[in-house]
TORTI-723259 format. One record per residue (C-alpha): residue in one letter; x, y, z. Coordinates in steps of 0.05 Angstrom, whole numbers, plus 5000, padded with zeros to 4 digits. Example, Ala and Ser with C-alpha at 12.3 -4.5 7.8 and 13.67 -1.06 7.14 Angstrom:
! residues 2
A524649105156
S527349795143
***
This chain:
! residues 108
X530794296573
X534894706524
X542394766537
X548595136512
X555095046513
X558695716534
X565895906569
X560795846645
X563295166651
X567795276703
X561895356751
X562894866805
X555894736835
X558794256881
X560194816919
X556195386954
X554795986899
X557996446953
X562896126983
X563595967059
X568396437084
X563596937117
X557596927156
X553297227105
X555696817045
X553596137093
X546696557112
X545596557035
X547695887019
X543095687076
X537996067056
X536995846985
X536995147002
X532295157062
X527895587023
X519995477039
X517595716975
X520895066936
X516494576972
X510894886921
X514594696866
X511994196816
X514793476811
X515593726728
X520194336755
X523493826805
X524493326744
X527693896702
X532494236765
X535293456762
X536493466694
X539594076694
X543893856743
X546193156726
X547293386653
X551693926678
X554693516726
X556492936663
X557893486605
X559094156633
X553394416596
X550694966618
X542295136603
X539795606563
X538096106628
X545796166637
X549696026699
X543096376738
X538595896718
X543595246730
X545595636811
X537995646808
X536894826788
X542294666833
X538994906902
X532994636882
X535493966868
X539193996926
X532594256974
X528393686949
X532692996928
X537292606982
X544392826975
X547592096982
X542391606934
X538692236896
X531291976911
X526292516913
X524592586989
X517392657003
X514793437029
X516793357101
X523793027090
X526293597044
X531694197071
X525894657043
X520994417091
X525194417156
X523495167169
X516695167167
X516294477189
X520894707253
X515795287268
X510094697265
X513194227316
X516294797357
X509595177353
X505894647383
***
């Protein structure tokens, strides 16, 4: 993963993109993270959104995609590895699953 160092290092991904003050910045936040489309991704693309991340997270460096691409890394790290010892959950434990996997068990 390519990286540059650029005056976005001030993003603080430890926080929602959009804030929490309204109902529709927490409906995005929400959204992003419970996204069903990430449980497609590739354990490669998972392996590089935790990169991203954890190299931010130790140098403030942001990638080459810009502060997009590193909002983008974030909720995908966060939608697929455990928030407390950062192990890659399987399909059905991640955030991204729990809205398909809700219509499943609810379905049934």
């Amino acid at each position: 993963v390519s990286t540059q160092s650029t005056g976005d290092s001030d993003v603080d991904i430890t926080k929602s993109r959009w804030g929490d003050l309204t109902f529709v910045s927490r409906f995005k936040h929400f959204a992003h993270l419970t996204d069903p489309s990430n449980c497609l991704k590739s354990d490669k693309r998972l392996e590089e959104a935790r990169e991203i991340v954890q190299q931010y997270k130790s140098d403030k460096v942001v990638p080459a995609g810009g502060t997009d691409a590193l909002w983008s890394a974030k909720y995908l790290y966060e939608s697929a590895f455990h928030p407390e010892t950062g192990d890659k959950q399987n399909v059905v434990g991640r955030m991204s699953f729990q809205v398909p996997g809700g219509m499943i068990i609810t379905g049934i």
